[in-house]
N, C-alpha and C positions, 0 to 999 in steps of 0.2 A: 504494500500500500504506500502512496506515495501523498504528499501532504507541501500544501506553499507555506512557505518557511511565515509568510502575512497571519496565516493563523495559528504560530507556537507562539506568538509575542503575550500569553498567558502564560504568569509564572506556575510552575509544577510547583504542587501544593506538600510536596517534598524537601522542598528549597527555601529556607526565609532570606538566604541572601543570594539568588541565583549567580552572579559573577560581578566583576569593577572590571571588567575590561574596559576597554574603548568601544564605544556603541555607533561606530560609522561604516555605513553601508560602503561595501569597497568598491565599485562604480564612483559613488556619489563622490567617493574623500579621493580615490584617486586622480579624477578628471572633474576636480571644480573650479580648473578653469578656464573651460571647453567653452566656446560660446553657447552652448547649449547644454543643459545641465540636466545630464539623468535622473529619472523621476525616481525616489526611493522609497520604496513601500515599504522594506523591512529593516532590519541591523541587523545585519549578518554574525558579525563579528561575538554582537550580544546573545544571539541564537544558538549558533555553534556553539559558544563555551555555555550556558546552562544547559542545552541537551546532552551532551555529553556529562557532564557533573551528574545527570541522574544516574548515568550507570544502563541504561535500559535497551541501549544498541542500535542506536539510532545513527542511521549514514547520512551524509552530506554533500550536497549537490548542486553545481551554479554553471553557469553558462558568463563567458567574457567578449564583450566588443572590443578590438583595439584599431587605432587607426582612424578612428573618427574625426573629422577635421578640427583643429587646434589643439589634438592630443602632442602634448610635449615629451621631450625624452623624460621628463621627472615624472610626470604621470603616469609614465611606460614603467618607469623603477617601483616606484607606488603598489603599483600592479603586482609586478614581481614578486614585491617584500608580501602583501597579501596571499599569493598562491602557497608561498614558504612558508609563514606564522600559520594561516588558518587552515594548513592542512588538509584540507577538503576531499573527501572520498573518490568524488566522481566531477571531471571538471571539462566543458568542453569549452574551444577559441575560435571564434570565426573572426575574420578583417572585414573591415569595413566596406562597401560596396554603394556608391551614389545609384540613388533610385531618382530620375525623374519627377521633379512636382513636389519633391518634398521639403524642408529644411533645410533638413542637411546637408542636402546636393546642391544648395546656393551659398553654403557658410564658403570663409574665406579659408586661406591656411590649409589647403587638403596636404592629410599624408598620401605622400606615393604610393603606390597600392604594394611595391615590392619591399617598403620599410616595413609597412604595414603587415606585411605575411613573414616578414622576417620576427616581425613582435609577437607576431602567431605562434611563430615556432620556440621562440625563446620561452614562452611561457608554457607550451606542450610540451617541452624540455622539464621543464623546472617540475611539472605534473606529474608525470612519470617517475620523476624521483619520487616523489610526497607519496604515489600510488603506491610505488614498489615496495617502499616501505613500511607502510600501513597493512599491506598485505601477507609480510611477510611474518608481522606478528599472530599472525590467524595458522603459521605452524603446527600440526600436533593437533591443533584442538578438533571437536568433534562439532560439526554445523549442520543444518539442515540444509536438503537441498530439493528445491520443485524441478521434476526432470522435464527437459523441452523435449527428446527424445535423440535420434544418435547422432554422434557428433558428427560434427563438419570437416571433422579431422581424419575419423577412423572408425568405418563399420563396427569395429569392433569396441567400440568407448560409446559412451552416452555422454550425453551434456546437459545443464542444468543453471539455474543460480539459485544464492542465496538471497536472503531475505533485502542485504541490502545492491542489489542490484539487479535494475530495468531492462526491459526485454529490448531487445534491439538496438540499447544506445552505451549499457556499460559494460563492463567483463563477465565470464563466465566461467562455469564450475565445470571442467573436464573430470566428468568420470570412469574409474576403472573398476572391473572385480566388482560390475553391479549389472542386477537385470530386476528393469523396470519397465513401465508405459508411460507413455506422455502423461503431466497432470498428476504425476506418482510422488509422495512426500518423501522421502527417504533423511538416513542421517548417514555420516561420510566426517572421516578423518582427512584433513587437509595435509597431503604431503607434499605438494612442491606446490612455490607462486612464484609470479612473473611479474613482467609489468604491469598486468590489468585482468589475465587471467588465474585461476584457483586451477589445481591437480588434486581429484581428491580420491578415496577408496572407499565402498561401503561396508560400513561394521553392521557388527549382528550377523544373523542367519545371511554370509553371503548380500544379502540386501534386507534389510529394517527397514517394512514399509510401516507408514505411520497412520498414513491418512490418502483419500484423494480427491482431491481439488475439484471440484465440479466448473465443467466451463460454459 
């Protein structure tokens, strides 16, 4: 289940001091001062750190614009420093693209579109680390996993994700030493990770089915 970060800004009734961070949406504090200035619905910053303070295993997920006309090289580093502190689960980058009729295809100051996809990469660099790492704490441990059915990789393996990751846009659970059906709950030992994908094996009887998903 996936949920807009607009509706966690209720503090959990677990919490009497949810966190002191810094409460700036990282759009808004990176690039303020773009002639045009991102609308900010939520504090990321502030979000992140009390969800995670529950304990209750909750992933994190944002999407970055770079290159938008009168983005500076400081607002570019801003960025950066954000992808590295907050950690962030799941994070995609797209550069900027003038659309006809709008705004921001008349602002002044455009980035080139190749600095712009250079800042793409820079920051899908910087993600991949934060990914790999985060993932690689998930070692050893024992997760559930919803199977999509067999992988992409090898008739002979099934694939799946865990709870915290979306069909089609973040990484996935290769598994092994399991037989299941599509929509199958299973639990699975995590023995190898990557950059964004899970290697895992099912315990129990050969395969622990738990439940199944009705679609």
């Amino acid at each position: 289940m996936q949920a807009h970060p607009l509706h966690w800004l209720c503090r959990p009734r677990s919490l009497e001091n949810p966190c002191n961070c810094e409460t700036n949406a990282a759009q808004a504090t990176a690039q303020s001062d773009l002639p045009v200035r991102p609308r900010c619905g939520f504090r990321i910053s502030c979000v992140t750190c009390m969800w995670r303070r529950t304990g209750i295993g909750v992933a994190t997920g944002t999407t970055l614009l770079v290159g938008h006309p009168g983005e500076s090289e400081q607002a570019h580093q801003s960025l950066c420093q954000f992808v590295t502190e907050q950690q962030v689960d799941h994070l995609g980058v797209f550069a900027f693209s003038a659309e006809d009729g709008t705004p921001a295809a008349e602002q002044p100051d455009m980035v080139p579109h190749d600095l712009a996809c250079q800042r793409r990469d820079e920051l899908m660099a910087l993600q991949r680390d934060v990914s790999r790492a985060r993932l690689r704490r998930l070692r050893g441990q024992v997760i559930e996993v919803l199977v999509d059915g067999v992988s992409e990789e090898s008739d002979f393996l099934l694939q799946g994700r865990h709870a915290g990751q979306s069909p089609g846009i973040d990484g996935i659970v290769v598994l092994a030493d399991a037989e299941a059906q599509a929509g199958q709950l299973l639990r699975a030992e995590v023995t190898e990770t990557g950059d964004y994908d899970l290697v895992a094996r099912a315990v129990g009887d050969g395969c622990e089915l738990k439940c199944e998903v009705s679609s």
